[in-house]
C-alpha positions as CSV (number, residue, x, y, z in Angstrom):
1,X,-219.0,57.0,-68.1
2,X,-221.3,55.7,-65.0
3,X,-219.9,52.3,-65.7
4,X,-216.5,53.6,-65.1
5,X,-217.6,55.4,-62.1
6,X,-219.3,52.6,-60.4
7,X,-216.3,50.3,-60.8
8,X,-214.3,53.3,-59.4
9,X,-216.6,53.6,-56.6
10,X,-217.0,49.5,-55.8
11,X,-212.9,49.4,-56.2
12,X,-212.9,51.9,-53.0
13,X,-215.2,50.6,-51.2
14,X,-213.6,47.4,-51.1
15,X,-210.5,49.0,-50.4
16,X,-211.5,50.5,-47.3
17,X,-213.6,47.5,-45.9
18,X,-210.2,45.3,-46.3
19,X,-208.3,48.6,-44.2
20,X,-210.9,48.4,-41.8
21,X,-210.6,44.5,-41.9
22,X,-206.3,44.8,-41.0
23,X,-207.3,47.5,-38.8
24,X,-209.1,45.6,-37.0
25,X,-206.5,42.5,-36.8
26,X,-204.8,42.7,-33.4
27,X,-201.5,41.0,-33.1
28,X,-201.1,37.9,-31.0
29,X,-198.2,38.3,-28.2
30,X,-199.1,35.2,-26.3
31,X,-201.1,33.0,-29.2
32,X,-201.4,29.9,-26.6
33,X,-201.8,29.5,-22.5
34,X,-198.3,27.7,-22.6
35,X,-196.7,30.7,-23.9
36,X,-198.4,32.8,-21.4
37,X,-197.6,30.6,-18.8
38,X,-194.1,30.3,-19.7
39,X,-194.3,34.2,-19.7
40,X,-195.6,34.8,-16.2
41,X,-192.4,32.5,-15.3
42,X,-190.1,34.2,-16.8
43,X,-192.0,38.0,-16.1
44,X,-191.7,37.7,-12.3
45,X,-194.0,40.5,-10.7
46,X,-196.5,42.2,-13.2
47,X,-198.3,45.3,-12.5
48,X,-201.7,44.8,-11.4
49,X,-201.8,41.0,-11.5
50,X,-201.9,39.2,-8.6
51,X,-202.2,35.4,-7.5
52,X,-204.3,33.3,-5.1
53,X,-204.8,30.0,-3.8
54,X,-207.9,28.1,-3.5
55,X,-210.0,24.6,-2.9
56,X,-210.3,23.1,-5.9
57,X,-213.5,21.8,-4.8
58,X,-215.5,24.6,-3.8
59,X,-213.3,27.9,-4.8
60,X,-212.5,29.1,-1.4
61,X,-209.2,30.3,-0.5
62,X,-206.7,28.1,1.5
63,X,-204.4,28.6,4.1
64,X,-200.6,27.5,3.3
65,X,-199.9,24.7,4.7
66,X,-196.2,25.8,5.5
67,X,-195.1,26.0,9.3
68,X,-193.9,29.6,8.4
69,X,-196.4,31.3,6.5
70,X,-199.8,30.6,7.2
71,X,-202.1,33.5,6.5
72,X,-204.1,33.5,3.4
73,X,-203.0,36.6,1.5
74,X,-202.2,37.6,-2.2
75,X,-199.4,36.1,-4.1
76,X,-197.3,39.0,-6.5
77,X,-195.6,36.4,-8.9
78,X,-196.6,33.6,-10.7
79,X,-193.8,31.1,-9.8
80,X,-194.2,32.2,-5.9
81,X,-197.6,31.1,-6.2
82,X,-196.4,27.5,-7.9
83,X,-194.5,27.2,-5.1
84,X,-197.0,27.1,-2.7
85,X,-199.3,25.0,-4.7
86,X,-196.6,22.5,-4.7
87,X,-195.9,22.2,-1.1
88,X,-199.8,22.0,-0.4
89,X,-199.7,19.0,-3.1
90,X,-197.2,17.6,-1.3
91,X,-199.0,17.6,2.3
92,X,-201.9,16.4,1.1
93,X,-204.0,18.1,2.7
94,X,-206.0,20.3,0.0
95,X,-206.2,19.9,-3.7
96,X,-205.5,23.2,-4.2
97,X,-206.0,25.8,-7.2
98,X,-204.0,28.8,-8.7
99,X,-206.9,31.9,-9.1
100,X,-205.9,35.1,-10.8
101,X,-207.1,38.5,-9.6
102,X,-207.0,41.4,-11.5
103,X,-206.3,44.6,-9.4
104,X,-207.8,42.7,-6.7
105,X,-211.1,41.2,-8.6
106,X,-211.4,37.6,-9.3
107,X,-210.7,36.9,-12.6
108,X,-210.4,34.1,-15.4
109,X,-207.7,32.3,-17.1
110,X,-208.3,33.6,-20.0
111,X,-209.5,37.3,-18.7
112,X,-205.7,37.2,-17.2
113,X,-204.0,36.9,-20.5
114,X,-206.0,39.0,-22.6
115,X,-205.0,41.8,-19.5
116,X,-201.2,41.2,-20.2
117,X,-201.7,41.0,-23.6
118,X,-202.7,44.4,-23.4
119,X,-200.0,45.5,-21.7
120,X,-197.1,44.3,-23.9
121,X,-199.1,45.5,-27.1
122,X,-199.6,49.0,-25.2
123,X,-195.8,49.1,-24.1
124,X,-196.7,49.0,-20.2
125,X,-194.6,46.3,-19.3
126,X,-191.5,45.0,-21.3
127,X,-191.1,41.5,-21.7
128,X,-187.7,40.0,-20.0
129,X,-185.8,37.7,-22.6
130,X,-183.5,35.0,-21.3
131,X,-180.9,38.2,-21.8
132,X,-182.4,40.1,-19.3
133,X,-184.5,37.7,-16.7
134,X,-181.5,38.4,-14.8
135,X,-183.6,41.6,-13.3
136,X,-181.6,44.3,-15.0
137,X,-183.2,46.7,-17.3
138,X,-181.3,46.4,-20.9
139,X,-183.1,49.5,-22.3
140,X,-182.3,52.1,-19.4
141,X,-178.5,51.0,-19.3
142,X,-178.3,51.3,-23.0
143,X,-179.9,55.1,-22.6
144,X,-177.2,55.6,-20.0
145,X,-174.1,54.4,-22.2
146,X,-172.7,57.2,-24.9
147,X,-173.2,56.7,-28.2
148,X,-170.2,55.6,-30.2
149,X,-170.6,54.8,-34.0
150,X,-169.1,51.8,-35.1
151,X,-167.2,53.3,-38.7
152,X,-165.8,56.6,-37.7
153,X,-163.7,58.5,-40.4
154,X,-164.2,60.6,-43.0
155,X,-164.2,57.2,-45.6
156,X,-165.1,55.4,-42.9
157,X,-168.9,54.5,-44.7
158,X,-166.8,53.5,-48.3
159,X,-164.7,50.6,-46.7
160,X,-167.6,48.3,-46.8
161,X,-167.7,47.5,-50.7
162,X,-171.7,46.9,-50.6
163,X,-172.1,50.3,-49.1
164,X,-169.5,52.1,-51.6
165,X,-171.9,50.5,-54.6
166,X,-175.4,51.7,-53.1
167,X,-173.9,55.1,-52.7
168,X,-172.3,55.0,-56.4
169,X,-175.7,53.9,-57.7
170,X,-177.5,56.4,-56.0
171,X,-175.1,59.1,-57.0
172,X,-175.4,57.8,-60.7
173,X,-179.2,58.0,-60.5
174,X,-179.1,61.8,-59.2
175,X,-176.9,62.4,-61.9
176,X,-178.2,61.3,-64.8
177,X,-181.7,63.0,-63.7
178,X,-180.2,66.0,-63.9
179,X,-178.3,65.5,-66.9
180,X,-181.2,64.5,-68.5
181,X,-183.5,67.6,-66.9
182,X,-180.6,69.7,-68.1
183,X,-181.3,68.4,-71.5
184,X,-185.0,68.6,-71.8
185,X,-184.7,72.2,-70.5
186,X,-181.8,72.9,-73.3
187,X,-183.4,71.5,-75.8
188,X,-187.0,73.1,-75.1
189,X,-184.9,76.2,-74.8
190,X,-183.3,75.6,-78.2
191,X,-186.4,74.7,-80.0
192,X,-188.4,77.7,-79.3
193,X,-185.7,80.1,-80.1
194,X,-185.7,78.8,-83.6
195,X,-189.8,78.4,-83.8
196,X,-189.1,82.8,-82.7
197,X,-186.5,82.5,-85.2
198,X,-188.2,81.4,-88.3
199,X,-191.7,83.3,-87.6
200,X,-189.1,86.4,-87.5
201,X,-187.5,85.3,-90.4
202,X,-189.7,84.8,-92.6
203,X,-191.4,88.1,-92.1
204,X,-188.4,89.6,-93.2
205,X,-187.9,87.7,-96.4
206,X,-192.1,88.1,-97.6
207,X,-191.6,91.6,-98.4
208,X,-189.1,91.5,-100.3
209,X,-190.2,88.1,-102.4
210,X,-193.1,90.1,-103.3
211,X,-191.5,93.3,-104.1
212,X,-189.1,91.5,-106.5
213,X,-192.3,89.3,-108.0
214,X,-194.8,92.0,-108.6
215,X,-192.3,95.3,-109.0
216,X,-189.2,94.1,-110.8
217,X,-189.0,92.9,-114.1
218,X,-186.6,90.1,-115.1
219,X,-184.1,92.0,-116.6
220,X,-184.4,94.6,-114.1
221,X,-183.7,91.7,-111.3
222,X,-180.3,90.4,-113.9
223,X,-178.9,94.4,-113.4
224,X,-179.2,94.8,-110.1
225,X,-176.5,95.7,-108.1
226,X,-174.6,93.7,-105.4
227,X,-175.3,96.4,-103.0
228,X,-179.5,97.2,-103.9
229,X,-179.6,93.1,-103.7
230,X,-178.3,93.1,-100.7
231,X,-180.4,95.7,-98.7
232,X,-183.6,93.9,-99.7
233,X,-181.5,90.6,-98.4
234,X,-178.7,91.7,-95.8
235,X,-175.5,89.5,-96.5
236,X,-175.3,89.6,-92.6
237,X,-178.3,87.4,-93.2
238,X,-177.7,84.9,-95.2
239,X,-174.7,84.1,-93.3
240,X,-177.0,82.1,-91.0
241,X,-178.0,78.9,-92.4
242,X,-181.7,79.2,-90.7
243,X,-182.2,82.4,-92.4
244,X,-181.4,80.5,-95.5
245,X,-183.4,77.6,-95.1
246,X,-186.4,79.7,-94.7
247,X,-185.7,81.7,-97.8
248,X,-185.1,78.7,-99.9
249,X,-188.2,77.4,-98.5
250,X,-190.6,80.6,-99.2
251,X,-188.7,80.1,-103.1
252,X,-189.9,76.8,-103.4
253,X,-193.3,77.3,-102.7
254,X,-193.8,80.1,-104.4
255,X,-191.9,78.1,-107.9
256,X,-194.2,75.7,-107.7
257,X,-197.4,78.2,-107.4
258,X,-196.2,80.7,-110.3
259,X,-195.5,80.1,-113.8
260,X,-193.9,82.0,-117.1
261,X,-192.3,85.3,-116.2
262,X,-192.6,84.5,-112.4
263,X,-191.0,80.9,-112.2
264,X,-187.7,82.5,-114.1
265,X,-187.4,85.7,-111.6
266,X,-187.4,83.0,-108.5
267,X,-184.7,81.2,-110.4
268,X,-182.6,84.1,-111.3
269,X,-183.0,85.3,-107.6
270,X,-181.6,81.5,-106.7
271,X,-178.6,82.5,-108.1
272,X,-178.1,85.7,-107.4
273,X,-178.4,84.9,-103.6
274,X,-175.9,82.1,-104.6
275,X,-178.7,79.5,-102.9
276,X,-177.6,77.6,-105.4
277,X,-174.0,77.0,-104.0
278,X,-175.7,76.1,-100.6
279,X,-177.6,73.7,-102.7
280,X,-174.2,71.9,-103.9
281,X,-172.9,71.6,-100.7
282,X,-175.8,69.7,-99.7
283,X,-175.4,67.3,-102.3
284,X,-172.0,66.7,-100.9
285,X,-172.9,65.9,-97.1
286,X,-172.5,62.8,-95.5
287,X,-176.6,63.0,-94.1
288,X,-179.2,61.5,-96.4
289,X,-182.1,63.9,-95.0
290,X,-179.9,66.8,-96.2
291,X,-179.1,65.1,-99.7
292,X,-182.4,64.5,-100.7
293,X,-183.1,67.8,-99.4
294,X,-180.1,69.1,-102.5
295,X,-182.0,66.5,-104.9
296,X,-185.4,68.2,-104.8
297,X,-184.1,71.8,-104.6
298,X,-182.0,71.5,-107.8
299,X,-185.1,69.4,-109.4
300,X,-187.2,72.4,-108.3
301,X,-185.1,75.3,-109.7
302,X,-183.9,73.1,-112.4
303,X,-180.4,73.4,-111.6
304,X,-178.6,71.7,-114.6
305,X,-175.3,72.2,-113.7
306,X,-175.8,69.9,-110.7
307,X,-176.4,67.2,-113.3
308,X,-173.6,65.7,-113.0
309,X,-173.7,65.5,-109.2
310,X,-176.8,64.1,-109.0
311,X,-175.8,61.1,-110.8
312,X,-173.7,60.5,-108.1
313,X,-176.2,59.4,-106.0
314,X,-178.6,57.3,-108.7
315,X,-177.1,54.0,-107.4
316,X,-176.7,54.8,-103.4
317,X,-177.7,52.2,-101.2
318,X,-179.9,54.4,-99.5
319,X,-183.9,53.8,-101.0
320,X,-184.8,57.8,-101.1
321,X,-181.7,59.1,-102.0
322,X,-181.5,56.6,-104.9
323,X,-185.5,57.8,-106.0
324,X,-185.5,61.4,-106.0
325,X,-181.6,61.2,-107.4
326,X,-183.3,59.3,-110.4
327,X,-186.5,61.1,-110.5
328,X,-184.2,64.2,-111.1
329,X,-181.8,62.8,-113.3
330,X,-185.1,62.0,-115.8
331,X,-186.3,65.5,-115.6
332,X,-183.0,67.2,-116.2
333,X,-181.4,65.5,-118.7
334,X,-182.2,66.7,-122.1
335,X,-180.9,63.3,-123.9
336,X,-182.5,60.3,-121.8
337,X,-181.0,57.1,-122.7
338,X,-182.0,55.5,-119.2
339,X,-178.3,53.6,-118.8
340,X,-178.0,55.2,-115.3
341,X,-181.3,53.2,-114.5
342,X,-180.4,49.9,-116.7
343,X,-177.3,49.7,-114.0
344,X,-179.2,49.7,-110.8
345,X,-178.2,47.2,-108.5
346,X,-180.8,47.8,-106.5
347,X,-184.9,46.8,-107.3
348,X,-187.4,48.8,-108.0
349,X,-190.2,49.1,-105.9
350,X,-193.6,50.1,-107.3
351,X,-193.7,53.3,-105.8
352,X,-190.5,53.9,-107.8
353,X,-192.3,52.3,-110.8
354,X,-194.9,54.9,-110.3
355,X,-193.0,58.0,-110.1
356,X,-190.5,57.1,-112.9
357,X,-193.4,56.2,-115.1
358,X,-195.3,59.5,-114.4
359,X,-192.1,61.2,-115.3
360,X,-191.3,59.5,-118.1
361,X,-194.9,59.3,-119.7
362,X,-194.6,63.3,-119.3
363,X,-191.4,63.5,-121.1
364,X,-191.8,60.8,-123.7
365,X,-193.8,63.4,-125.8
366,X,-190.6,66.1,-126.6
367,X,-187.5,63.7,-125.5
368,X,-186.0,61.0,-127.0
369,X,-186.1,58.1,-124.6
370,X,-183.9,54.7,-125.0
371,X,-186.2,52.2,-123.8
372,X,-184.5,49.5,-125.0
373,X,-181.5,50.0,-123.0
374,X,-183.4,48.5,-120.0
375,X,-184.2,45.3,-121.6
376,X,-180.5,44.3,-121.0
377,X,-180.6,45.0,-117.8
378,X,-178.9,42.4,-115.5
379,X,-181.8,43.9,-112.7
380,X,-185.5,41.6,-113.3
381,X,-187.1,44.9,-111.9
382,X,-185.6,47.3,-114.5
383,X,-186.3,44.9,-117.3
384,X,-189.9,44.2,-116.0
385,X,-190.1,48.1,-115.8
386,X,-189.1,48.6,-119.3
387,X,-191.7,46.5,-121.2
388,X,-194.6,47.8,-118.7
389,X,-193.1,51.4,-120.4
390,X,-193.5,49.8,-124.0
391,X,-197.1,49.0,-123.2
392,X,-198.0,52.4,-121.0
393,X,-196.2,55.2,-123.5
394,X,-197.5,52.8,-126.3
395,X,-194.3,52.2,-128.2
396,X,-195.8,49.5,-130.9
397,X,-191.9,50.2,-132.5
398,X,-190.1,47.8,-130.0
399,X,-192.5,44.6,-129.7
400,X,-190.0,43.1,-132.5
401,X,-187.6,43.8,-129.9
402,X,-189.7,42.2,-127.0
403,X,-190.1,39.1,-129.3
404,X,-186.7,38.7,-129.8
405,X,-186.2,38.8,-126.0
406,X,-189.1,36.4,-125.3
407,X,-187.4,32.7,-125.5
408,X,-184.7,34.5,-123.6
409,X,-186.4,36.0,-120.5
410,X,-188.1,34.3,-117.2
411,X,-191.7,33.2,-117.0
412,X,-192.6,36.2,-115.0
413,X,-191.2,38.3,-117.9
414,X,-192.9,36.0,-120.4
415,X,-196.1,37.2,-118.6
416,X,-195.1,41.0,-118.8
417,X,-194.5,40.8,-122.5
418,X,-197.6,39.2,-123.3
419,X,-199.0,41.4,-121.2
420,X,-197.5,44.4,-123.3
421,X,-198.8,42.2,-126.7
422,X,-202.2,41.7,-125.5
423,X,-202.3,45.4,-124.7
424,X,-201.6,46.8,-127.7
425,X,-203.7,44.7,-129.4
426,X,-201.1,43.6,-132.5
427,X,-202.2,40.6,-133.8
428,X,-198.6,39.9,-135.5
429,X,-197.0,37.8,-132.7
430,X,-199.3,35.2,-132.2
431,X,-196.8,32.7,-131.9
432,X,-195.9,34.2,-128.9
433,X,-199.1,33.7,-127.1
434,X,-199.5,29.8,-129.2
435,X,-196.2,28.2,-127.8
436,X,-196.9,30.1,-124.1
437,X,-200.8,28.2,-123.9
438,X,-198.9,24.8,-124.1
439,X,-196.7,26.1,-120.8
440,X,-196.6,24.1,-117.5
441,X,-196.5,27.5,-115.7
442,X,-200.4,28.3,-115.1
443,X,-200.2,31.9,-114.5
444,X,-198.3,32.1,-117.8
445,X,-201.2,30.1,-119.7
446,X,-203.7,32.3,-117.5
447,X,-202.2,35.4,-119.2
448,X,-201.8,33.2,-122.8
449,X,-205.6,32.7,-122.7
450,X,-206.5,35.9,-122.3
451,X,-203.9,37.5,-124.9
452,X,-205.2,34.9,-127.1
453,X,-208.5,36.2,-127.2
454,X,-207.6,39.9,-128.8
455,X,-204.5,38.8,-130.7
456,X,-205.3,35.4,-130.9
457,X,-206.0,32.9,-134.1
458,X,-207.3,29.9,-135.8
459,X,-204.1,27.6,-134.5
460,X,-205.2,29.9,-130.9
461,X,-208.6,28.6,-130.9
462,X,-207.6,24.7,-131.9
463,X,-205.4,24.8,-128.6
464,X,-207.9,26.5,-126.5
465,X,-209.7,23.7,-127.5
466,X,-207.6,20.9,-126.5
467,X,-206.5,22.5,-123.0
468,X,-210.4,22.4,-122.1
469,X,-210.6,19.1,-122.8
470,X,-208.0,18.3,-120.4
471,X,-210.8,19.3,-117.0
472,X,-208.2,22.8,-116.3
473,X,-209.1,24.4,-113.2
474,X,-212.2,26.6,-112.7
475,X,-209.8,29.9,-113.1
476,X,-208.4,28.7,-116.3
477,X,-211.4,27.6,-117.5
478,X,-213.2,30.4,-117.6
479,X,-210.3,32.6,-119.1
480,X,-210.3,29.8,-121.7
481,X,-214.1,29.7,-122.8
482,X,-213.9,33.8,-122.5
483,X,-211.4,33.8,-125.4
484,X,-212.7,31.1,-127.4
485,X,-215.9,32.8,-127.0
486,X,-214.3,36.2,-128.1
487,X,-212.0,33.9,-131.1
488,X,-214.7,32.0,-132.9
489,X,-218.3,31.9,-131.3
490,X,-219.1,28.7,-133.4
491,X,-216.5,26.7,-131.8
492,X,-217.7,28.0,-128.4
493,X,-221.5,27.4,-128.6
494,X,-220.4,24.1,-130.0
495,X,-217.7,23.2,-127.1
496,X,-220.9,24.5,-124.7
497,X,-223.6,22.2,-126.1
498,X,-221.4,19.3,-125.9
499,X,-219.8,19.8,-122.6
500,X,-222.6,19.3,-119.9
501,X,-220.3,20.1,-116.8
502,X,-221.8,22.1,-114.3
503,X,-218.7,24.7,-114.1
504,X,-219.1,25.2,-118.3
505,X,-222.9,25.1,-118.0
506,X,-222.0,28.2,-114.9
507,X,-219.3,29.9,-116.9
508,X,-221.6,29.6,-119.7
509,X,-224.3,31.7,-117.7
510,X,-222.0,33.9,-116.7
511,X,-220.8,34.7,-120.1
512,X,-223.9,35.2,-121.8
513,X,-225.5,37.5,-118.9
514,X,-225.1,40.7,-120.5
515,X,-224.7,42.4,-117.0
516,X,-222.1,40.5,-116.3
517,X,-219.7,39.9,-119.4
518,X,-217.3,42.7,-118.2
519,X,-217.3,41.3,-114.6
């Protein structure tokens, strides 16, 4: 903080010795003596400023040497005083000298021009121009002379097509400012009556929400009348679509607080209120923020008559439309055969991934679920998706399936599957993980290795084997002594004994720590 104020401080202080520096610049009117010689010429008499011969030799005056004039006086005007000097030049007689004088004192060259200076810069004399050297003084005729503009006319201003722009800008500018202070005051106006609005509101739908909760029964609630339901939640009301929103909102939070008796009062009061149609109509507007909006109300009050609407949406182009429309579609439904997710077009992203599979690992327990369907997928994501389901849920009844799929599928899914193998830790598809060590693709031999060393067998160990003796890389290597280790730890301490390479003597050491076998 002092820092900040010392570099204030120094900033100001330079500022003001610069002012002071301009301030203290005075402007040049006459920068050279030929300028202000040139100026006494053309001035004539200046105020204050008189001229005198005298001897160059020792500084006293001279007399003219004219037969007319020939007392010594003072001289008014510079060129009268040329003059003179000339004709005594021409005689012969003195070598004579121009002096200036200063309201009567003797006075310098220079002394003389710093004197007129002042008197242009202070506005006591006005410099004549070649304009007006003619005597006449252009400033007091103009004051005389009336004033007449040259455009007169009502439109006189718009005929010149610059002007006309300058004033359309300008008039643009002050318009838009207050269009747009117009709109800032609108909207701030707007957005504090509904901030009143919904603190109002949603006092008057708490006591009622906990009357109906804590007081009513659920069979009580079903008998109600139209007309008691309606004086606890005026129809006036819920006419207004805030009024609504906050009464769906206070329903939602309270749904997914409560359980047993409480969770089906909320959604019997849903549809009595008909909150539920409100909830359709949503689903049906052309503005994604209110759709999703639909989506996670009817997965929230299980609405399973808007089944088939939501499945409308599981394919939409629009990323979280398409995820909760999916998300909801898996918790309605009560016979999950996942062909609305086999026929995504679109791929799945692993935040998707993740809230389909914590869905689906929920349900898998009292649903049927066709897992299957996704490994025909014509979308890699789905079909990726699928076997990382096999391997999570733990369905050990569709590896034939995955198997049957392998020599089929892309090296990436190769990896998944193995993946799913090595996982489960079924040591009846070893062929699988065999042909996929002698791979070019070194990720898939990466994940081969490792597979091989839970699922693995003899045939594993012999190619294990023959891939370290072609020098792999250091990554490889490791995963490759780590499963022949974990295979047949003969073969291993043999291969280790033999092998005196300092990476296998390292991944040996590494291996064998205790601390560090996990790592």
């Amino acid at each position: 903080m002092k820092g900040k104020r010392a570099i204030v401080l120094a900033f100001l202080l330079f500022l003001m010795a610069q002012t002071n520096k301009v301030l203290g610049q005075e402007e040049q009117i006459l920068p050279d003596s030929a300028s202000f010689v040139q100026f006494l010429i053309n001035q004539g008499e200046i105020p204050g400023l008189e001229f005198r011969l005298i001897d160059a030799t020792d500084g006293t005056p001279v007399d003219s040497l004219t037969a007319t004039d020939t007392k010594i006086g003072l001289i008014s005007e510079y060129t009268s005083a040329l003059a003179r000097k000339d004709s005594l030049l021409q005689s012969d007689s003195v070598s004579a000298a121009i002096q200036f004088l200063i309201y009567k004192e003797q006075n310098t060259f220079p002394a003389a021009l710093e004197f007129v200076s002042n008197l242009l810069r202070n506005g006591d004399i006005i410099a004549k121009t070649p304009t007006n050297v003619n005597g006449k003084d252009v400033i007091s005729l103009a004051n005389k002379e009336r004033y007449s503009p040259t455009l007169s006319g009502t439109s006189a201003y718009f005929g010149d097509f610059k002007i006309f722009a300058i004033s359309v800008i300008i008039s643009l500018f002050f318009v838009f400012a207050f269009l747009m202070i117009l709109f800032m005051l609108i909207f701030k106006a707007r957005r504090n009556r509904k901030e009143v609005l919904l603190t109002v509101y949603d006092e008057q739908v708490v006591g009622p929400l906990s009357e109906i909760l804590f007081e009513k029964s659920l069979e009580e609630l079903e008998s109600l009348s139209d007309e008691e339901l309606y004086q606890s939640f005026p129809a006036k009301q819920l006419k207004k679509p805030l009024y609504n929103q906050v009464l769906v909102e206070r329903i939602l939070a309270l749904n997914k607080k409560m359980k047993g008796d409480f969770k089906l009062k909320l959604k019997a009061l849903y549809k009595r209120l008909q909150l539920d149609k409100a909830t359709m109509d949503k689903l049906k507007s052309s503005k994604w923020d209110k759709v999703v909006t639909g989506l996670v109300e009817v997965n929230e009050m299980d609405l399973g008559e808007a089944i088939k609407e939501v499945q409308k949406h599981v394919n939409s182009p629009n990323f979280h439309i398409r995820s909760q429309a999916v998300a909801t579609v898996l918790t309605l439904s009560e016979d999950i055969n996942l062909s609305f997710l086999r026929d995504q077009a679109f791929p799945l992203s692993r935040w998707q991934q993740m809230n389909y599979l914590r869905i689906i690992k929920y349900l898998s327990s009292n649903r049927e679920l066709n897992i299957e369907n996704l490994f025909d997928s014509k979308n890699q994501s789905i079909r990726l998706f699928g076997y990382k389901l096999v391997r999570v849920i733990g369905r050990v009844d569709l590896l034939a399936k995955l198997e049957e799929k392998f020599d089929g599928v892309t090296e990436v899914e190769k990896i998944e599957i193995i993946k799913t193998f090595e996982y489960l830790g079924v040591p009846s598809h070893t062929e699988l993980v065999n042909s996929s060590l002698r791979s070019e693709n070194t990720q898939l031999v990466i994940m081969a290795a490792k597979a091989a060393g839970t699922i693995g067998d003899e045939q594993s160990a012999k190619i294990i084997l023959e891939l370290l003796a072609g020098n792999p890389s250091f990554r490889l290597k490791m995963t490759l002594l780590k499963s022949l280790q974990s295979l047949d730890s003969a073969l291993y301490t043999d291969f280790v004994n033999r092998d005196s390479a300092l990476d296998t003597q390292t991944i040996n050491s590494h291996l064998s720590d205790p601390l560090l076998i996990d790592v």
